[in-house]
TORPA-4810 file (N, C-alpha, C, O; in nm, 3 decimals):
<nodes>
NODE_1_3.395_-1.034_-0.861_3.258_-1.076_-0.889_3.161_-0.992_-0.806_3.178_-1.006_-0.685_X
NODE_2_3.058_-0.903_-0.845_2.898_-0.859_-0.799_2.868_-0.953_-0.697_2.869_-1.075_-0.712_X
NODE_3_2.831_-0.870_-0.559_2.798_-0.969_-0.536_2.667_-0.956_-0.510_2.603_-0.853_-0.531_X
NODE_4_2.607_-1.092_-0.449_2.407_-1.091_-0.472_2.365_-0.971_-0.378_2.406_-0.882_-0.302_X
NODE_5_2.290_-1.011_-0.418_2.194_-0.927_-0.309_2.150_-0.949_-0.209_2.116_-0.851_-0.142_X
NODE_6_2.132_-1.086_-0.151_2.132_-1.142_-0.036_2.265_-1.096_0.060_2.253_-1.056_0.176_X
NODE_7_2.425_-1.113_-0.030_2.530_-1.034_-0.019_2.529_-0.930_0.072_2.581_-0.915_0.182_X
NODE_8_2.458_-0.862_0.003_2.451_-0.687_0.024_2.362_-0.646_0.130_2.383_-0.542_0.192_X
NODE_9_2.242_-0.736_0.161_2.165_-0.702_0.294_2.217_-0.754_0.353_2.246_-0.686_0.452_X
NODE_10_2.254_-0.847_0.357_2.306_-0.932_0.501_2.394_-0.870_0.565_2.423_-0.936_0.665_X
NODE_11_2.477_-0.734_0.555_2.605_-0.690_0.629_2.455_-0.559_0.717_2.477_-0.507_0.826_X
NODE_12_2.370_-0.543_0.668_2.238_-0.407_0.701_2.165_-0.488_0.847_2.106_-0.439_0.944_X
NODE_13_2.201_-0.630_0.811_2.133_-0.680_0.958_1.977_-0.755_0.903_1.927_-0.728_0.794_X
NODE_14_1.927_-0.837_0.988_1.828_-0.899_0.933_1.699_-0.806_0.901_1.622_-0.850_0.816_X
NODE_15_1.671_-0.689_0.957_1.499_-0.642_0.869_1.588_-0.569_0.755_1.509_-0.547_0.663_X
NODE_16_1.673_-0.538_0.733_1.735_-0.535_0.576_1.727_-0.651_0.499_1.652_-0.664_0.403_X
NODE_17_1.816_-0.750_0.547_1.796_-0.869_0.455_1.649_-0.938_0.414_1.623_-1.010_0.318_X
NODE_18_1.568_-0.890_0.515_1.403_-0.942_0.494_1.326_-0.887_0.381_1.237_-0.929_0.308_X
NODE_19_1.410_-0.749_0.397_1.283_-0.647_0.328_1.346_-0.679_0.168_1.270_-0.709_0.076_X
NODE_20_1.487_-0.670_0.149_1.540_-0.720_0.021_1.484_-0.852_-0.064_1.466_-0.863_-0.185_X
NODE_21_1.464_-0.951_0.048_1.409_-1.065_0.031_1.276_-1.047_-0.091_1.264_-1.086_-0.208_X
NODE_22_1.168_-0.950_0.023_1.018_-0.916_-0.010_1.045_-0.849_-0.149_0.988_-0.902_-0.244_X
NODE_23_1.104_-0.767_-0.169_1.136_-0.673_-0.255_1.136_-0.750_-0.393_1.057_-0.729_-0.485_X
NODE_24_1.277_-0.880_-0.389_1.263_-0.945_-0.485_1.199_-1.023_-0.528_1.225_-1.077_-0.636_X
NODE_25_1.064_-1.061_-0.432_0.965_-1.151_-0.457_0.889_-1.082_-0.495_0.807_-1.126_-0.575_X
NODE_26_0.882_-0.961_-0.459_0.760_-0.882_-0.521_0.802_-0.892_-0.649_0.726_-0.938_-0.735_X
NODE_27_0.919_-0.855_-0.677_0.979_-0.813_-0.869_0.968_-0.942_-0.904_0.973_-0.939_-1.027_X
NODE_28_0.956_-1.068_-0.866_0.889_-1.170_-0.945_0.755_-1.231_-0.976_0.725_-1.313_-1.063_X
NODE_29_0.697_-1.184_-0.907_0.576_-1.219_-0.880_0.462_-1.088_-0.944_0.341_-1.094_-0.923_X
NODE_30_0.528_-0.976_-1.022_0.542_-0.899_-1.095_0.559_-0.902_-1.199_0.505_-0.820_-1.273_X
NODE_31_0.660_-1.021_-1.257_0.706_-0.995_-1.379_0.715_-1.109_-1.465_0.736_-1.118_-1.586_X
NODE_32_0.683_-1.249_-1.315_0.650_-1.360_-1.368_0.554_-1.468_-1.315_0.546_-1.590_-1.328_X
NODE_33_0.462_-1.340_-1.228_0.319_-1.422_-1.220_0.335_-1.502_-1.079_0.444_-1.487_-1.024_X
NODE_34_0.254_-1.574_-1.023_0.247_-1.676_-0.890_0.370_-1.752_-0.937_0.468_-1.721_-0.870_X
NODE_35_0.392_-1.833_-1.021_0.511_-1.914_-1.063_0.662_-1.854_-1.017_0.762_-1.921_-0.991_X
NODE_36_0.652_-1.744_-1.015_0.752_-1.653_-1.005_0.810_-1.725_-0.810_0.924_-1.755_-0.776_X
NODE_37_0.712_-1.730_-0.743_0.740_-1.721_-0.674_0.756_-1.861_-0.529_0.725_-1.886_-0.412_X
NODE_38_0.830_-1.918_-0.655_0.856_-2.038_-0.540_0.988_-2.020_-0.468_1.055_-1.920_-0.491_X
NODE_39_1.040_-2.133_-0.360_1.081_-2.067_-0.276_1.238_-2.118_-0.372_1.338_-2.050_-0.347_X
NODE_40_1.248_-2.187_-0.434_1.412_-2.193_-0.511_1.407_-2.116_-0.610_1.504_-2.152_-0.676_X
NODE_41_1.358_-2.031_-0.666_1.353_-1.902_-0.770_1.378_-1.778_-0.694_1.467_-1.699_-0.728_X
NODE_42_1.302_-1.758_-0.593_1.363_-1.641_-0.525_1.511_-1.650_-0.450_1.596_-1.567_-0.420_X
NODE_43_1.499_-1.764_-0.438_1.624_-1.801_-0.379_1.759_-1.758_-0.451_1.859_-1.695_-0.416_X
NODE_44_1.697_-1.849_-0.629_1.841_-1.853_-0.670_1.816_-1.697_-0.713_1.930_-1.662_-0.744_X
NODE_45_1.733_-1.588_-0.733_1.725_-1.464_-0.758_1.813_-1.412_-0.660_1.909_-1.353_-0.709_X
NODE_46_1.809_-1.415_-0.535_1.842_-1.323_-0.402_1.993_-1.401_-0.386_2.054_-1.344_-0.296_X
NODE_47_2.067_-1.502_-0.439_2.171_-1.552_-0.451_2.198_-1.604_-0.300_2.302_-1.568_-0.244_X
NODE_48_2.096_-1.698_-0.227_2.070_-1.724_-0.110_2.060_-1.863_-0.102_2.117_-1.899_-0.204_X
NODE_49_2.007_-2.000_-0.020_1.975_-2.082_0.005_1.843_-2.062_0.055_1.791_-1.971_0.118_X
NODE_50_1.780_-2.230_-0.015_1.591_-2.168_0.017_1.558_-2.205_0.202_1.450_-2.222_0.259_X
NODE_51_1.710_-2.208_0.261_1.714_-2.256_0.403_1.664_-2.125_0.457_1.559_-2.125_0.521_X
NODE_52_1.755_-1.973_0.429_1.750_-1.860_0.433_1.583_-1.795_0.466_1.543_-1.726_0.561_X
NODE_53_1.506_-1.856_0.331_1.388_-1.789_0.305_1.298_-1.911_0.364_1.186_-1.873_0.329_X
NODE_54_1.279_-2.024_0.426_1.226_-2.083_0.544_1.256_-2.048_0.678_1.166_-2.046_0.762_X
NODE_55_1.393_-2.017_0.711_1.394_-1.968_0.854_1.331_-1.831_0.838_1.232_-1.827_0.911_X
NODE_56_1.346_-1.731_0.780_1.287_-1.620_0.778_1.131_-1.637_0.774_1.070_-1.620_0.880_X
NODE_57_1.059_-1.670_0.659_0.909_-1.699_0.645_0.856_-1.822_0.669_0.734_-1.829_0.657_X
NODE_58_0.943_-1.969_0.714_0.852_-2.076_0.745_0.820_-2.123_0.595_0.821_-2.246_0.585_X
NODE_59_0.796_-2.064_0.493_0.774_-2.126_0.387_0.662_-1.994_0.268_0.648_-1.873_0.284_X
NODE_60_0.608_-2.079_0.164_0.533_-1.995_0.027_0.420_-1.910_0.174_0.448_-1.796_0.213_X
NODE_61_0.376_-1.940_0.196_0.266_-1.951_0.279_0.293_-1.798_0.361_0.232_-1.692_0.346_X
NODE_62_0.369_-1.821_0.421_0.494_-1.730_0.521_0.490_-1.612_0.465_0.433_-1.515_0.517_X
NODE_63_0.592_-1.607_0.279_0.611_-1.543_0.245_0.512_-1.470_0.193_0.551_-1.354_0.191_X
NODE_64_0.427_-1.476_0.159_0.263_-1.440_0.051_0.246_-1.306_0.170_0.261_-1.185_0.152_X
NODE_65_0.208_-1.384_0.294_0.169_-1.294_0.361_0.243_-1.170_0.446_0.196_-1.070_0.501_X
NODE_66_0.416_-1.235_0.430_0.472_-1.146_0.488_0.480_-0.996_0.378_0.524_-0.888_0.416_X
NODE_67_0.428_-1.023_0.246_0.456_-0.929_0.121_0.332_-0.845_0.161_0.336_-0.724_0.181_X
NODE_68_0.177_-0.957_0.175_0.064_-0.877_0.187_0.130_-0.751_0.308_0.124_-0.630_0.288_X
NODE_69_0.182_-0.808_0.416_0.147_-0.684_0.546_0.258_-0.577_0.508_0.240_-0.464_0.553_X
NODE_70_0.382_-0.604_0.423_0.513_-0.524_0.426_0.454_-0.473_0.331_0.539_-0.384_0.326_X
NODE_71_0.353_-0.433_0.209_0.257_-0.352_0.150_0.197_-0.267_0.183_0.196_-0.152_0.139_X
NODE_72_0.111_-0.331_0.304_0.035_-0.190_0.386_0.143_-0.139_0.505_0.101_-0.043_0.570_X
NODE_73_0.264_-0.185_0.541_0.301_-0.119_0.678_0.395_-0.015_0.547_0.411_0.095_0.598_X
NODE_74_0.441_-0.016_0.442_0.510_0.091_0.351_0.389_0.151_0.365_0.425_0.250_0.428_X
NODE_75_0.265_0.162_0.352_0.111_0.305_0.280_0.142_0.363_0.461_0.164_0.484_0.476_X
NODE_76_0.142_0.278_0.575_0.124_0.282_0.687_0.236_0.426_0.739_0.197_0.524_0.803_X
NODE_77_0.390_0.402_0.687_0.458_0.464_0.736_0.437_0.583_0.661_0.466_0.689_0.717_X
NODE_78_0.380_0.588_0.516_0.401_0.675_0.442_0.288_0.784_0.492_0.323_0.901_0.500_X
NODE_79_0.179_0.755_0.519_0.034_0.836_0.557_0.082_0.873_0.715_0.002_0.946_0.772_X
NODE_80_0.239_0.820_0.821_0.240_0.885_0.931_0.321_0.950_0.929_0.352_0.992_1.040_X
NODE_81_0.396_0.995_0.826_0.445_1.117_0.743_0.408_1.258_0.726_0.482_1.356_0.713_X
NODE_82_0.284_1.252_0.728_0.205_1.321_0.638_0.193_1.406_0.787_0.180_1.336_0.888_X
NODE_83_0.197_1.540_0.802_0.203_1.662_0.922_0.108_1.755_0.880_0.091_1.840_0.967_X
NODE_84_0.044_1.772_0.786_-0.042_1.866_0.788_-0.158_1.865_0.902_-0.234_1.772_0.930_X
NODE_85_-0.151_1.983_0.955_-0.254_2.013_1.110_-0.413_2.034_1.010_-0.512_1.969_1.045_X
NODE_86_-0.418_2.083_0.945_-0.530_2.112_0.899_-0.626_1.966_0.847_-0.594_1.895_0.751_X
NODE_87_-0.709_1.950_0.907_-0.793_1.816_0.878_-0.832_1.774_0.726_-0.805_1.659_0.691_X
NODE_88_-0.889_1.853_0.644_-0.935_1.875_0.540_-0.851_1.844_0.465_-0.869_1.748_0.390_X
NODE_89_-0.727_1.920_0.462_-0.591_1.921_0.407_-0.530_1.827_0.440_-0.483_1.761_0.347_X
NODE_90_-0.509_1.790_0.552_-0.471_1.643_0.582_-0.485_1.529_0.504_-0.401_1.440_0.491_X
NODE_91_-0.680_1.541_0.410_-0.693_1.427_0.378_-0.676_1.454_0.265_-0.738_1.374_0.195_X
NODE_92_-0.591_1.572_0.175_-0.576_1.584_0.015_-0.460_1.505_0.039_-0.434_1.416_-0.042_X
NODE_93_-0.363_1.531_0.168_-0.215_1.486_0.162_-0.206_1.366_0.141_-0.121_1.325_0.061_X
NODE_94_-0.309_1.261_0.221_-0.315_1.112_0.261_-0.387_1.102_0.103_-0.352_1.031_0.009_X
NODE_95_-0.453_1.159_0.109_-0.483_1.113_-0.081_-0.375_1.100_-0.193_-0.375_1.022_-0.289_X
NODE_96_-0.286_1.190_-0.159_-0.127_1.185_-0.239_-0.058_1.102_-0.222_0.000_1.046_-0.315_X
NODE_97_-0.040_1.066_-0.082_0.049_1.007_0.006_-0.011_0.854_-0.056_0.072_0.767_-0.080_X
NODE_98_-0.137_0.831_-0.077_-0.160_0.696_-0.135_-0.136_0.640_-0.282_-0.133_0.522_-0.316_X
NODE_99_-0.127_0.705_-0.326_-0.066_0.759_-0.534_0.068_0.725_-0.465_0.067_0.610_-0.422_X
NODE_100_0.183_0.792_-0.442_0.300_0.788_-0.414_0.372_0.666_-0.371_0.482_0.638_-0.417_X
NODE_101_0.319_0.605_-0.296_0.305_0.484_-0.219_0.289_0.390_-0.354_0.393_0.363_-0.413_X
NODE_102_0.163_0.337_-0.407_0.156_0.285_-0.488_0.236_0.254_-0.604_0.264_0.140_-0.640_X
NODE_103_0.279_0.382_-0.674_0.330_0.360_-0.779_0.505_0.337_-0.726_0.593_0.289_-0.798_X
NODE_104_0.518_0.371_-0.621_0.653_0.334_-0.572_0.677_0.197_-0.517_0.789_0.147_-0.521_X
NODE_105_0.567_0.132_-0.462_0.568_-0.050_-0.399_0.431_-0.089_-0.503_0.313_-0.089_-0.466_X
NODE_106_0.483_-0.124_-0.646_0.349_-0.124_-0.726_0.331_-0.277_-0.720_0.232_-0.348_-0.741_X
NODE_107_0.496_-0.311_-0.675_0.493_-0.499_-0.699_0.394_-0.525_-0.603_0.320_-0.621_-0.621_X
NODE_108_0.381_-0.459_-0.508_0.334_-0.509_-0.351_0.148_-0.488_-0.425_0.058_-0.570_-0.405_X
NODE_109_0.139_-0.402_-0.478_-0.031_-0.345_-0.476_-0.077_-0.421_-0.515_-0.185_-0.433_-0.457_X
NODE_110_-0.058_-0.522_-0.616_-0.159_-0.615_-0.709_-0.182_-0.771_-0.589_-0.276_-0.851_-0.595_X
NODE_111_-0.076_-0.773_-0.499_-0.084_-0.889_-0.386_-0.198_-0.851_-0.272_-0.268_-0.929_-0.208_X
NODE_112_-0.194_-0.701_-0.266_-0.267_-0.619_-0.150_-0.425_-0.634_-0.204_-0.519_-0.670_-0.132_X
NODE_113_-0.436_-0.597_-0.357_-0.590_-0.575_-0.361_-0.648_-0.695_-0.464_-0.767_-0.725_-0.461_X
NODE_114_-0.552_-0.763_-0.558_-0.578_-0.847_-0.661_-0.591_-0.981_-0.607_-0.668_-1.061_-0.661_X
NODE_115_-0.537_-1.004_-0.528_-0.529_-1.149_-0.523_-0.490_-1.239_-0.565_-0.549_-1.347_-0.572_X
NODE_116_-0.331_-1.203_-0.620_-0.276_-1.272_-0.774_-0.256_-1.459_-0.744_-0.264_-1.559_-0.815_X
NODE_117_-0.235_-1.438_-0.636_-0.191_-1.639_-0.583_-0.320_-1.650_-0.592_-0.394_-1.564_-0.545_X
NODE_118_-0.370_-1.771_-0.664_-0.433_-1.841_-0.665_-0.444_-1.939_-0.516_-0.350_-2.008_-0.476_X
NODE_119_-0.589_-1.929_-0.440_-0.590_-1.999_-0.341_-0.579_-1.922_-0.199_-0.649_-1.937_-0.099_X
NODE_120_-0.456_-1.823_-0.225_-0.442_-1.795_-0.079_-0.541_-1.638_-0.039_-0.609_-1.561_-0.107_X
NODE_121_-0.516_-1.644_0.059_-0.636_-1.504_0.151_-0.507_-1.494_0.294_-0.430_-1.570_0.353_X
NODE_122_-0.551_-1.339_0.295_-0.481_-1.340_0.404_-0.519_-1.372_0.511_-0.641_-1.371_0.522_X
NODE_123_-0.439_-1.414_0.637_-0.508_-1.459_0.740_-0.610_-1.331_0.829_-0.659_-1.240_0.762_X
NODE_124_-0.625_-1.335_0.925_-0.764_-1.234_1.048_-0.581_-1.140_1.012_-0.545_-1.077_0.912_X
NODE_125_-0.509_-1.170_1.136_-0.361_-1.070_1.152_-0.349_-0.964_1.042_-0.348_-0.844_1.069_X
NODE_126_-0.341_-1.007_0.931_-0.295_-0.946_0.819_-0.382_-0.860_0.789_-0.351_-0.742_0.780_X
NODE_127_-0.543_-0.915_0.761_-0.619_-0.801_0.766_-0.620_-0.716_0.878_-0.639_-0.596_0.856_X
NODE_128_-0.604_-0.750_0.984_-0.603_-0.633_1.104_-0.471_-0.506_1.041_-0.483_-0.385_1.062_X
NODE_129_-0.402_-0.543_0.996_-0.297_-0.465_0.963_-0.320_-0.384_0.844_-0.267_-0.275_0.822_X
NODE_130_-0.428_-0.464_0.743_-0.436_-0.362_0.677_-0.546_-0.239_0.701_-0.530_-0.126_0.656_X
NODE_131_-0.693_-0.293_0.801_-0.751_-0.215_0.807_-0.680_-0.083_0.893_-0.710_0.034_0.869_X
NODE_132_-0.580_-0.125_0.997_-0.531_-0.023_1.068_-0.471_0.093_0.976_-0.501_0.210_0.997_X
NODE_133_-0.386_0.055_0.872_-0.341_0.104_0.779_-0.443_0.250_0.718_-0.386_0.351_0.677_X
NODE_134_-0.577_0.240_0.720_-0.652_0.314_0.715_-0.728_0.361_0.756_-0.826_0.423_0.714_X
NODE_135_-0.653_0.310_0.930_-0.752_0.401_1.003_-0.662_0.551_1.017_-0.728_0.633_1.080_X
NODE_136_-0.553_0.594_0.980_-0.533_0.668_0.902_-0.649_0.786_0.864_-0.685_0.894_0.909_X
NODE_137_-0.680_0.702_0.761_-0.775_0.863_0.661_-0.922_0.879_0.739_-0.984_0.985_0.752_X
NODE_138_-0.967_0.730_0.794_-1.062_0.718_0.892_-1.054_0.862_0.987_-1.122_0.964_0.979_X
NODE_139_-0.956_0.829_1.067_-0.898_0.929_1.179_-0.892_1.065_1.091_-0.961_1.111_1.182_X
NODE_140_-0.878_1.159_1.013_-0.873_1.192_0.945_-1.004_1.280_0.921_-1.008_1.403_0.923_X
NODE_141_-1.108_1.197_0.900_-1.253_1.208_0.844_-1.306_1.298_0.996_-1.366_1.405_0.999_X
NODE_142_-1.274_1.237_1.081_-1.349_1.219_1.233_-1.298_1.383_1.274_-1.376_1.473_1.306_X
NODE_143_-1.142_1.397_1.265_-1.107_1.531_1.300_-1.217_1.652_1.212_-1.278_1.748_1.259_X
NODE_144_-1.210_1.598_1.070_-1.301_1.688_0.974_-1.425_1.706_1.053_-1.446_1.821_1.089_X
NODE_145_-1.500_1.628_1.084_-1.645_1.616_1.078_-1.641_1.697_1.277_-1.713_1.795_1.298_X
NODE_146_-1.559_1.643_1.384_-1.554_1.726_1.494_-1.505_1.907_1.474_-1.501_2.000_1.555_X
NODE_147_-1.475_1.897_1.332_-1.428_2.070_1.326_-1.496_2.122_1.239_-1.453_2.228_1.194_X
NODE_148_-1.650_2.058_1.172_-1.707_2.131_1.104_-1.673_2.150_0.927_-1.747_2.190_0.838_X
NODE_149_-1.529_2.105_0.922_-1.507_2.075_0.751_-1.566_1.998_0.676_-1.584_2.013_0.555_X
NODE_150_-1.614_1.869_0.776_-1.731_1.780_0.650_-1.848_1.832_0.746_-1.825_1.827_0.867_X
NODE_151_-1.964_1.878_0.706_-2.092_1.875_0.806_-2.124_1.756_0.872_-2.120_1.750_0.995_X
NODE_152_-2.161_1.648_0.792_-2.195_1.507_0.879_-2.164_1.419_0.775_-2.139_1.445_0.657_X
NODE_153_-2.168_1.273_0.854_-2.163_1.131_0.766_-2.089_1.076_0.868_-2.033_1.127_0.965_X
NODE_154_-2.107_0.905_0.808_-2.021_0.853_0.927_-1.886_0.802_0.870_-1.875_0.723_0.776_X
NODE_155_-1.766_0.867_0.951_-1.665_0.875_0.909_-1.629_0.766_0.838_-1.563_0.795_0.739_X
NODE_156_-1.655_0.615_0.856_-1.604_0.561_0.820_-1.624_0.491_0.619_-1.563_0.420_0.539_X
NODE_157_-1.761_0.581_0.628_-1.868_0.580_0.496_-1.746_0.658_0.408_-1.661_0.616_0.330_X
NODE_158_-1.776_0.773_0.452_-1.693_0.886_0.435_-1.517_0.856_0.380_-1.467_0.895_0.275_X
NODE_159_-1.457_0.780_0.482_-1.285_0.752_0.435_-1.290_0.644_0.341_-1.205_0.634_0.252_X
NODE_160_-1.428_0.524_0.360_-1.419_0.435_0.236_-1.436_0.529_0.097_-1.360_0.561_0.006_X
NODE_161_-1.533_0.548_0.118_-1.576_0.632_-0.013_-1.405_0.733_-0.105_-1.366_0.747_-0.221_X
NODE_162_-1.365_0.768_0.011_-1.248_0.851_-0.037_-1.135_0.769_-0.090_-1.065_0.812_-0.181_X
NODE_163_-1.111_0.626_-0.024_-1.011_0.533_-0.055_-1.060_0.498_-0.187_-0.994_0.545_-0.280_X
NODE_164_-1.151_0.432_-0.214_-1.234_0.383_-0.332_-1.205_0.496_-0.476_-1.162_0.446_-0.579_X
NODE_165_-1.229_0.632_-0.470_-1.171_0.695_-0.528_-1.024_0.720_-0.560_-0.967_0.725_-0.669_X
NODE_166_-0.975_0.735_-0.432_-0.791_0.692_-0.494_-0.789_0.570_-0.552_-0.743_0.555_-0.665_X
NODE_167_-0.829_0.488_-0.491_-0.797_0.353_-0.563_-0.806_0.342_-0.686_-0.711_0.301_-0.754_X
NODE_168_-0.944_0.383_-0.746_-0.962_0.361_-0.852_-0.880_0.429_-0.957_-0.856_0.370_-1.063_X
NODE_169_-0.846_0.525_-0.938_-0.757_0.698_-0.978_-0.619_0.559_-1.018_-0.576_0.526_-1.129_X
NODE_170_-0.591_0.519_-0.913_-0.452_0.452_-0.945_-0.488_0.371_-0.979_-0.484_0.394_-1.100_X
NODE_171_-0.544_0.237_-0.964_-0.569_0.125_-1.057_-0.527_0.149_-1.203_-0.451_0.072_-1.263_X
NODE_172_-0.594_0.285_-1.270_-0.619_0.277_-1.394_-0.500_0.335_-1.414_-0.448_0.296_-1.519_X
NODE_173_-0.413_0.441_-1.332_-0.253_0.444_-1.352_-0.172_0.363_-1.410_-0.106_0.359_-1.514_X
NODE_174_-0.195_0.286_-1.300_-0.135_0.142_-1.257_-0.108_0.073_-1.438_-0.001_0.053_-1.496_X
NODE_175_-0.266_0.049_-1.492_-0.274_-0.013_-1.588_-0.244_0.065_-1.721_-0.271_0.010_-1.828_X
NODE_176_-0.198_0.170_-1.719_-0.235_0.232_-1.842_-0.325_0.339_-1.933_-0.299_0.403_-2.035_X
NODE_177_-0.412_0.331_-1.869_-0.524_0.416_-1.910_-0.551_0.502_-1.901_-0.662_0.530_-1.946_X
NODE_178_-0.450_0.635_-1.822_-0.521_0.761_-1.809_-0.390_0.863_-1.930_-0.274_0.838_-1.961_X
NODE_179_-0.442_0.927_-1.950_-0.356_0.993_-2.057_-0.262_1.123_-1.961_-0.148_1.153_-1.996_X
NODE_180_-0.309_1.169_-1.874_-0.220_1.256_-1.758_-0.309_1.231_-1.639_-0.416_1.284_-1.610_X
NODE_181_-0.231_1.128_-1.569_-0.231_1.092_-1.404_-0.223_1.187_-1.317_-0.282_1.159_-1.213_X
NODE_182_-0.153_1.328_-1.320_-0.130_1.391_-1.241_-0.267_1.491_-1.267_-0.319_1.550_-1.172_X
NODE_183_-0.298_1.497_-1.354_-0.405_1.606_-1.370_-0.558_1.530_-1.338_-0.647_1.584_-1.273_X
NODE_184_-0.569_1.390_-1.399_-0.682_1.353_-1.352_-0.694_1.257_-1.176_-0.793_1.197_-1.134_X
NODE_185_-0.571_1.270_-1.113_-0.571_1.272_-0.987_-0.600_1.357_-0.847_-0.644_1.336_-0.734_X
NODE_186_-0.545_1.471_-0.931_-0.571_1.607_-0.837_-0.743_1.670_-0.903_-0.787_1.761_-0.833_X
NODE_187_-0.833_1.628_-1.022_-0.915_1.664_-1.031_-1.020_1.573_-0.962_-1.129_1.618_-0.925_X
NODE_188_-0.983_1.435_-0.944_-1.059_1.337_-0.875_-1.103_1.349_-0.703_-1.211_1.324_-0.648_X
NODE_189_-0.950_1.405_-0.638_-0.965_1.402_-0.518_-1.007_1.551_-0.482_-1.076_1.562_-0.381_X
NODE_190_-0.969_1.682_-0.562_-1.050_1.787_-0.586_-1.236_1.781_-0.552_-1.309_1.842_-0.475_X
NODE_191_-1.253_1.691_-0.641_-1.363_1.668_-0.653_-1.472_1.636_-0.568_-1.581_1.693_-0.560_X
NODE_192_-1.433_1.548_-0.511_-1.457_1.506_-0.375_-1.464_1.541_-0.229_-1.539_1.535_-0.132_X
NODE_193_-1.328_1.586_-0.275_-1.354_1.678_-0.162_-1.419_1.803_-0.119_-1.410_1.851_-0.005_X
NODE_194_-1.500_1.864_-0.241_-1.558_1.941_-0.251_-1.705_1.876_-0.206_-1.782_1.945_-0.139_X
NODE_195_-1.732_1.777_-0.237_-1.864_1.688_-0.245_-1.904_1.727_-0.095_-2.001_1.784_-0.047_X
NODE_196_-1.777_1.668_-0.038_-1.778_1.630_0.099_-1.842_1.786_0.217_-1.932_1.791_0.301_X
NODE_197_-1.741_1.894_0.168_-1.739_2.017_0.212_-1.820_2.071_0.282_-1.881_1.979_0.337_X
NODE_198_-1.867_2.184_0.322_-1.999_2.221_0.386_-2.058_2.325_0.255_-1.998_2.387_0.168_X
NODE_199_-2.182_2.312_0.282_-2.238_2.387_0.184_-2.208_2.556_0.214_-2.185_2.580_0.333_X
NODE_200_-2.206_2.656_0.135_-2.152_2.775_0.147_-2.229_2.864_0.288_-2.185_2.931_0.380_X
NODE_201_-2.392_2.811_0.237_-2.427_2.871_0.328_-2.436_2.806_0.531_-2.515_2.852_0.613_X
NODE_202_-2.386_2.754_0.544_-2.356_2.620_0.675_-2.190_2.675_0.738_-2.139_2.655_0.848_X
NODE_203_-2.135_2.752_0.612_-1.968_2.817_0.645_-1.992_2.913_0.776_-1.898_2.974_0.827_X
</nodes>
């Protein structure tokens, strides 16, 4: 007999068995809405006891938010990846690096920016984790603007403005709507980043 998947993390040690946990709550809560995600459905999904997924998260509550932060600490690890020395360039990478991310933890994105549970918000913690998450492209902006690649603005105007554009770039991924993602992604953040640039004569 296959065995579960609870099975199969549990020999990886517990932040294996956790993240498997998240994983399959995300793929329900994905595929069958807030309902998806009570704590004896994931349970009997992950082939576990709902004892398992209370000692781990304490409960629905627990879990919601342990999905919100294991969302941004995946964009988190993925953007401290990213080695390009060049500032400018840096922030085409972290612009990729956020596409990539997404469409790879897509269960996680609609919990991160949608708000699919009805009722819940994340707590102060959680948001601290996600804004850190972007201080990232923030940090990013600041190197640009101390080396003369953006002329001025205040960085943080500046990295929203740039997130807001990926975001939106993928949202409509996300949903369907762009007829080639790869071409109107690299023309979006192209774009922008040109906006941003110094004017020719300021070079």
């Amino acid at each position: 007999m296959a065995e579960t998947p609870y099975a199969q993390a549990q020999g990886r040690g517990q932040s294996a068995l956790r993240t498997a946990l998240l994983d399959i709550a995300g793929e329900l809560l994905a595929t069958e809405g807030p309902e998806g995600l009570s704590m004896r459905r994931i349970a009997s999904a992950a082939g576990c006891s709902t004892t398992v997924l209370y000692t781990l998260f304490g409960g629905k509550d627990g879990l919601v938010e342990a999905l919100y932060v294991e969302g941004f600490s995946r964009f988190s690890r993925r953007f401290e990846a990213v080695r390009e020395e060049d500032p400018l360039y840096r922030l085409y990478a972290l612009g990729h690096a956020y596409r990539a991310t997404a469409l790879t933890a897509r269960n996680y994105y609609d919990l991160m920016f949608g708000r699919p549970i009805p009722g819940w918000e994340p707590s102060p913690e959680a948001m601290d984790v996600a804004q850190e998450t972007f201080g990232h492209l923030e940090r990013a902006v600041t190197a640009c603007l101390e080396q003369g690649r953006i002329p001025s603005g205040d960085p943080k105007v500046i990295a929203e403005s740039l997130w807001s554009v990926a975001h939106g770039v993928v949202s409509l991924e996300l949903a369907g709507h762009l007829s080639d993602p790869d071409a109107v992604f690299t023309a979006a953040v192209t774009a922008i980043g040109v906006g941003f640039a110094p004017a020719e004569e300021d070079r």
